[in-house]
ZAZA-63650 format. One record per residue (C-alpha): residue in three letters; residue number from 1; x, y, z. Coordinates in nm, 2 decimals. Layout:
   code   pos     east    north       up
    ALA   NUM        X        Y        Z
...
REM end
This chain:
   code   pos     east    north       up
    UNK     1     4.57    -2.11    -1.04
    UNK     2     4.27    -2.06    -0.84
    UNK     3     4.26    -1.80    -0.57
    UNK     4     4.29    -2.05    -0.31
    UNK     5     4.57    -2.22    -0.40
    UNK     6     4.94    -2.07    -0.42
    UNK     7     5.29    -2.14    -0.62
    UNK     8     5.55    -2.26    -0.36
    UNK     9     5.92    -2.28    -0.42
    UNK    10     6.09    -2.61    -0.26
    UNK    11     6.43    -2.69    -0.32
    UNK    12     6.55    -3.04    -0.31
    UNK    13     6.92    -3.14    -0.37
    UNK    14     7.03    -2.80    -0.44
    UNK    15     6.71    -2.78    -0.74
    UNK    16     6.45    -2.56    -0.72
    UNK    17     6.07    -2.68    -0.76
    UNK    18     5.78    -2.47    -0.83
    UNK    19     5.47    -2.64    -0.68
    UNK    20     5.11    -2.53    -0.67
    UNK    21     4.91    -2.63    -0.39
    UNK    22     4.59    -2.51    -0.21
    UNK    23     4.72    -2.24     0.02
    UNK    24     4.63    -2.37     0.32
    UNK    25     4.85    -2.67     0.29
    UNK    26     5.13    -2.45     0.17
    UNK    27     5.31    -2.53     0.55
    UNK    28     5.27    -2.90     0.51
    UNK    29     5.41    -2.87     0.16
    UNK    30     5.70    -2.70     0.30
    UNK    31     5.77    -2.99     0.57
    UNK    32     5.70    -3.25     0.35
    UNK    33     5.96    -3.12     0.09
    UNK    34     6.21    -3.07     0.43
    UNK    35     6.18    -3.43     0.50
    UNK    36     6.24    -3.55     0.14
    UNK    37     6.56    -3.33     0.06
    UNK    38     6.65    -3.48     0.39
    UNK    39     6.62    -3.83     0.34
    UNK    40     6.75    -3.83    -0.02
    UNK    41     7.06    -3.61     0.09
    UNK    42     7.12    -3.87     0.31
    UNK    43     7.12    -4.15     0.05
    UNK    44     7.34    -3.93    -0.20
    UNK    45     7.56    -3.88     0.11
    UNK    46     7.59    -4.26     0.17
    UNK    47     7.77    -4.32    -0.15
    UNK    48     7.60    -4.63    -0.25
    UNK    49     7.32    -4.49    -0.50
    UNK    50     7.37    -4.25    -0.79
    UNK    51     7.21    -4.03    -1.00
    UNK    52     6.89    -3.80    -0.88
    UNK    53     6.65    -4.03    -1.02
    UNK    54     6.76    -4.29    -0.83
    UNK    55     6.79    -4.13    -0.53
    UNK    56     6.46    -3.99    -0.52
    UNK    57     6.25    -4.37    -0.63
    UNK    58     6.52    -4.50    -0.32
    UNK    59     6.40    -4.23    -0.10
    UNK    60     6.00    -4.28    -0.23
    UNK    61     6.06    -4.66    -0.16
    UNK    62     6.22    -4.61     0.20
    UNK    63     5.92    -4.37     0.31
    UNK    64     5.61    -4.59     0.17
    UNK    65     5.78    -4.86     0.35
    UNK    66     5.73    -4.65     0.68
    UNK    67     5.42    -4.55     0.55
    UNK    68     5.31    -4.87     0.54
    UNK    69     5.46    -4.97     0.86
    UNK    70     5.26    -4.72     1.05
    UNK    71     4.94    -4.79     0.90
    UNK    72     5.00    -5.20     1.02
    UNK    73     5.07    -5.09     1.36
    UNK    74     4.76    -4.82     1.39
    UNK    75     4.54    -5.08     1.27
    UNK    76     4.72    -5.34     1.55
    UNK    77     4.62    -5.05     1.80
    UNK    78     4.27    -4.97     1.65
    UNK    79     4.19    -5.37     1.67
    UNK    80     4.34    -5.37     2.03
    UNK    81     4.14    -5.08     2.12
    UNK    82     3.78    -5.23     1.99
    UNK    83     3.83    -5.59     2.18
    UNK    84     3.86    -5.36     2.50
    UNK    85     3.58    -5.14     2.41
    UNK    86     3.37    -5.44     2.38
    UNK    87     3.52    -5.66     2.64
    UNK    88     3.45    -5.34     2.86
    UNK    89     3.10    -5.25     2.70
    UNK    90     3.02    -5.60     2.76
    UNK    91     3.07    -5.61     3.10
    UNK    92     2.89    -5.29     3.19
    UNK    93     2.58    -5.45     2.96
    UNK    94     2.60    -5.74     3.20
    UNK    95     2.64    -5.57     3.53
    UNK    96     2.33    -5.36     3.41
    UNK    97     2.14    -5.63     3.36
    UNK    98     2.21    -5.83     3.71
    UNK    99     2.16    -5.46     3.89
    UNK   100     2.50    -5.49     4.01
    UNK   101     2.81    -5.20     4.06
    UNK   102     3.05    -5.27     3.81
    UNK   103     3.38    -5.28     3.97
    UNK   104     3.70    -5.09     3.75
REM end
């Protein structure tokens, strides 16, 4: 282990995981490992899938599917946002060019 990086302790579904990471993502380790216990505790707790393995590819599935989700929709925004820019930048390059005040 380099002297940047650290050995951090998570514990999902009552088992313990030691996990080396860089030390200044030891917090977002931490979270990350939060959200996971609590998304697979609340697929053991639904009944329907058993087995840890399970559990965990159901939970992996489940949060790339999100994942996924809001990547579409920030690329949605992102294209929304550029026809604006350039309906707007367009409009300021033509008011420029007549000499006229751009109205808002």
């Amino acid at each position: 282990m380099s002297e940047n990086s650290a050995r951090v302790s998570v514990r999902i579904l009552e088992k313990d995981y030691q996990i080396a990471c860089p030390t200044d993502e030891r917090s977002d380790l931490l979270d990350s490992a939060e959200l996971l216990n609590s998304r697979m505790r609340e697929i053991r707790d639904g009944g329907k899938v058993v087995g840890l393995d399970r559990i965990a590819v159901i939970a992996a599935l489940n949060m790339a599917n999100e994942l996924i989700r809001l990547r579409s929709r920030d690329g949605h925004l992102e294209s929304e946002v550029g026809s604006r820019l350039r309906i707007l930048r367009e409009r300021v390059e033509s008011a420029l060019e007549k000499g006229q005040q751009l109205e808002l």
